[in-house]
C-alpha positions, 0 to 999 in steps of 0.5 A, spaced: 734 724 010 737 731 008 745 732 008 744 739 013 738 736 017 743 729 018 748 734 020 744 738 025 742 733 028 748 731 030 751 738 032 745 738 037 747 730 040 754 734 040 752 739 044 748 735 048 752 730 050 758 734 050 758 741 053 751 741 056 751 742 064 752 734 067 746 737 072 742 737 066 742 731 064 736 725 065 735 718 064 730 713 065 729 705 067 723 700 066 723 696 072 723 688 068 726 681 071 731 682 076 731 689 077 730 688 085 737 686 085 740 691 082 739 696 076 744 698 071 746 705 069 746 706 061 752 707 059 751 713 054 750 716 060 756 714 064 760 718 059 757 723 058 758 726 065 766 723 064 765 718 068 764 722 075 760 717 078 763 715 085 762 708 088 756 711 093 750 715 090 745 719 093 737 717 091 733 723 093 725 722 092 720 727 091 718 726 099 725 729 101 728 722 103 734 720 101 738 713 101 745 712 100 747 706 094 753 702 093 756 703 086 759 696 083 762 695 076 761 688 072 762 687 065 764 694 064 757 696 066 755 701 073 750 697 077 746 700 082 748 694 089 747 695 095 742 699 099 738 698 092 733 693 094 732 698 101 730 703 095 726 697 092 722 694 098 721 702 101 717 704 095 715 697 093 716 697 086 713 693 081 715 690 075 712 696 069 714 701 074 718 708 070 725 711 074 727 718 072 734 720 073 735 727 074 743 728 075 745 734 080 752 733 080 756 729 085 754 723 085 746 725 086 740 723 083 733 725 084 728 720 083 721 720 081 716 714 080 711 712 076 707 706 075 704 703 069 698 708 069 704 713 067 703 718 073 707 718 079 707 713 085 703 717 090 708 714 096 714 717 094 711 724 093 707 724 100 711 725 106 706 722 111 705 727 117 702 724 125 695 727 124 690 722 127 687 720 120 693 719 117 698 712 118 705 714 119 710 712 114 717 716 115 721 716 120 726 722 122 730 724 115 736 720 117 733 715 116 729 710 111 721 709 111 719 702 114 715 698 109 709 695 111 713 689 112 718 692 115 713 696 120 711 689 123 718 688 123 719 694 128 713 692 132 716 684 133 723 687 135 720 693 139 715 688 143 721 684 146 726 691 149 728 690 155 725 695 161 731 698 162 730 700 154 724 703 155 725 707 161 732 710 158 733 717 156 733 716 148 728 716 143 731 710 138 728 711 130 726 703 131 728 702 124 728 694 123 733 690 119 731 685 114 736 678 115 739 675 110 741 667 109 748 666 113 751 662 118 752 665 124 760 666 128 762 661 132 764 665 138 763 665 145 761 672 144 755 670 139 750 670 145 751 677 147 747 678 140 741 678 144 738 683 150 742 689 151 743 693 158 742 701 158 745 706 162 738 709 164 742 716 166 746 717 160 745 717 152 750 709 151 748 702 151 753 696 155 753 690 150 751 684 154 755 682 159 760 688 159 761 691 166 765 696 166 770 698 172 769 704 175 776 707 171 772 705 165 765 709 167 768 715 168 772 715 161 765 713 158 761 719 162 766 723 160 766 722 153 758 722 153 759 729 156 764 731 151 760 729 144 753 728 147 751 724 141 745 724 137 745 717 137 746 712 143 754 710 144 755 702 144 760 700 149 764 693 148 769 690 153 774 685 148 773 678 149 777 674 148 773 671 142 773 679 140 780 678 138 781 672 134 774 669 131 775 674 126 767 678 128 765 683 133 758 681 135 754 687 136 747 687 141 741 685 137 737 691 140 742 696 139 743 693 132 736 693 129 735 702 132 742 704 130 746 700 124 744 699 117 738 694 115 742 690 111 749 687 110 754 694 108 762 695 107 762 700 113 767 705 115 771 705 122 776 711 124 779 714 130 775 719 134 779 724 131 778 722 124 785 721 123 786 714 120 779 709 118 778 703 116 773 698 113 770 693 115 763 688 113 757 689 117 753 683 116 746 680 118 745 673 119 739 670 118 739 667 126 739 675 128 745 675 129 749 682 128 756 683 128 763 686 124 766 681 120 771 682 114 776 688 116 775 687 124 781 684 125 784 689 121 781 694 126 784 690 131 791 689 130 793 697 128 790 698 135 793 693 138 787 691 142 788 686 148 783 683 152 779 687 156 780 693 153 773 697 151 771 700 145 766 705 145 763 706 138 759 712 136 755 712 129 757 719 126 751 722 122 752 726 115 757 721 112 758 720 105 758 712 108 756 708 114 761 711 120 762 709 126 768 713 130 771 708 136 774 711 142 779 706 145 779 705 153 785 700 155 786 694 159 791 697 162 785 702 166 782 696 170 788 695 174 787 699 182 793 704 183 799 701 185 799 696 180 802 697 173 799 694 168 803 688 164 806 690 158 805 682 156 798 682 150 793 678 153 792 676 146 794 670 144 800 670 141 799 667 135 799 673 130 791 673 127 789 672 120 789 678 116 786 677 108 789 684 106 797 680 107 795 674 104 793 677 097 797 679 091 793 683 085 794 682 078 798 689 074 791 691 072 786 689 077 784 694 083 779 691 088 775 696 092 767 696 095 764 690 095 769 686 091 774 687 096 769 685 102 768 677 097 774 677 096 776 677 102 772 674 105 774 668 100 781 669 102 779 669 109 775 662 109 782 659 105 787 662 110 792 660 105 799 660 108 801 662 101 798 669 099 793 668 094 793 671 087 788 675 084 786 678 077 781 681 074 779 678 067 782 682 061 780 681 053 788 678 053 786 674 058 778 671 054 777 673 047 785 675 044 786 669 038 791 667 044 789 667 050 795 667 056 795 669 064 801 674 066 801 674 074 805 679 078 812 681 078 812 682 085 808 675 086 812 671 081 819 673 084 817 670 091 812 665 089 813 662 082 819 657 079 824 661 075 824 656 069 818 652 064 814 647 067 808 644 066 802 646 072 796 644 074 790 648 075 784 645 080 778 647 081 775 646 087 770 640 086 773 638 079 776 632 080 781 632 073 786 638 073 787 642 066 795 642 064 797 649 062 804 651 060 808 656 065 812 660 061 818 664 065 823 669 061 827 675 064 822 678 068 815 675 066 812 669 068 805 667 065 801 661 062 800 660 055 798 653 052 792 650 055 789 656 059 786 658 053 782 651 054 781 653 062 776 659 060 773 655 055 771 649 060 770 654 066 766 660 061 771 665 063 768 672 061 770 679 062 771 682 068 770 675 072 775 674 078 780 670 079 783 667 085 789 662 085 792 659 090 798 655 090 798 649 093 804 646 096 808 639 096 804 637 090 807 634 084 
């Protein structure tokens, strides 16, 4: 090839890649293999942009609606996650179907499809309207369009409403959930998951078995009154399982119209916007419905107590799924004259909390749904001591020696000051591995006998690491 032809090349890729607007820039995937669970975002593009893809990404096709998709980092790449099987199920792809990306700038796409004939998939081009001899297929823009499997879903779940919800003044989208294989609670609220009460004059829902004083019900009102939500309010009263299991059952009924169709990281907050927190929303496949890991958090900064009332209420354009909480207090169900207790109707007992029970690594950051397993590892543990956490790094894998350096913070409260030899397990595993712990100065790490560690286990980049010690072993 030509010298000049070779360097015009190159000054094109170059003002490509570098200096064209990020909006312009596209890309495409071939749905093959796996692709319902997930799909990578190529790299050469990544950088392209500079790396100003945000943890949630916004997928808007040709029909007008758009799905939020969680973002997750693995073996250096940038995968779309959750949310994406919902984009998948919706527009029922198929194995030889063509994506084109299109980038309009923070973090948003458009979408076309095509299937293998190469021409655009009819169902994500046309927005179905309510004329007699069309079939509806979409729901109000806020929400995604229901598959025909989810459409049978809907009917099943719209079957079995309680009258009050039928006679009740709202206009639910009916938006099913699909359930995913996981053990439900063991609570004593767990039961609540079912039929849900309505309040047939106001736009919220009592979660079964809350009846609320009189004190209550006028703060409730009130606070309809004041935001006259889109979205029905949910209003729980904590019971003691509320505020110690570790979940949050949400009523099934409620569930299914109002909250997301699938297992989401979600974020809570005060009315007034001014502290949030996250929290794991998961369904079970026994449909049941509740607020998982982050809940305790929630409850602990709040100091809830039993018999306090959380009225939740599902904020609509936010970059993620948020839910503020107006908190009414115990102290409301007293009858004048009768000072509340200043005594928490709380166990004692401090409840757990993952987020104090894990140290990181100097170079490890644990966001989205990497924070919530986790947590979720941690939380099943409940180690006295906190666990230690590291992402793997080349030093760690594929350096000619490979060796583990934990902490300062964590070696200084939690690890000998002196060379010893220890012992890690694995669970399941019967024979430990022996590895030499190295302490100088400052630094602690593993040397000798880590690297067989990664070897037998098939340590690879990026994967995580959670090491918890083990007490009163030799």
């Amino acid at each position: 090839m030509d010298k000049s032809c070779t360097r015009c090349r190159d000054y094109v890729a170059h003002q490509y890649w570098d200096h064209m607007d990020n909006r312009k820039k596209r890309f495409f995937k071939l749905m093959l293999g796996n692709f319902r669970n997930g799909v990578t975002i190529p790299e050469k593009f990544v950088r392209s942009v500079g790396g100003k893809i945000s943890e949630l990404v916004k997928l808007e096709t040709p029909d007008g609606n758009t799905y939020n998709v969680h973002i997750a980092k693995e073996l250096n790449n940038l995968v779309l996650r959750s949310g994406w099987s919902k984009f998948a199920r919706v527009y029922e792809l198929q194995e030889g179907d063509l994506l084109r990306f299109k980038y309009n700038g923070d973090s948003h796409f458009k979408v076309e499809i095509y299937d293998p004939s190469a021409c655009e998939k009819e169902t994500s081009c046309v927005v179905m309207n309510h004329n007699p001899g069309l079939q509806k297929r979409s729901v109000p823009r806020d929400n995604p369009m229901l598959s025909p499997e989810g459409e049978r879903l809907a009917k099943r779940h719209n079957g079995c409403c309680s009258d009050s919800c039928k006679t009740s003044k709202m206009n639910p989208a009916g938006t099913p959930h699909k359930p995913t294989k996981r053990e439900a609670p063991s609570s004593e609220d767990a039961r609540s998951s079912g039929e849900l009460q309505t309040s047939t004059r106001s736009r919220y829902f009592l979660a079964t078995g809350c009846n609320l004083t009189d004190a209550h019900k006028v703060e409730v009102n009130k606070i309809e009154q004041n935001i006259r939500p889109e979205i029905p309010l949910y209003v729980k009263t904590m019971s003691s399982a509320s505020l110690v299991d570790g979940f949050l059952v949400i009523c099934k009924d409620y569930a299914i119209k109002h909250l997301p169709r699938e297992d989401e990281f979600i974020t809570l907050c005060h009315a007034s916007h001014s502290k949030t927190w996250g929290a794991h929303y998961r369904i079970n496949a026994d449909d049941t419905y509740h607020l998982s890991t982050g809940w305790l958090g929630f409850v602990d900064d709040n100091q809830l107590q039993k018999g306090d009332t959380c009225v939740f209420e599902v904020l609509k354009r936010q970059r993620s799924f948020t839910m503020a909480v107006h908190l009414l207090k115990a102290s409301y169900h007293h009858p004048p004259g009768f000072p509340a207790s200043s005594k928490s109707l709380r166990p004692e007992a401090k409840s757990f909390r993952p987020a104090d029970k894990v140290r990181l690594s100097r170079f490890t950051t644990l966001e989205g749904l990497l924070k919530t397993k986790v947590y979720e590892k941690v939380e099943a543990i409940k180690p006295e001591i906190p666990v230690f956490v590291s992402i793997m790094m080349k030093t760690n894998v594929s350096s000619r020696s490979p060796s583990l350096a934990f902490s300062l913070d964590y070696a200084k409260d939690f690890l000998p000051g002196e060379n010893q030899i220890f012992r890690l397990h694995r669970p399941g595993e019967s024979a430990p591995w022996k590895t030499e712990f190295k302490s100088f100065a400052s630094r602690r790490w593993l040397v000798r006998g880590w690297e067989q560690f990664v070897i037998d286990n098939e340590l690879e980049l990026d994967d995580v690491c959670l090491f918890e010690r083990i007490e009163n072993k030799k």
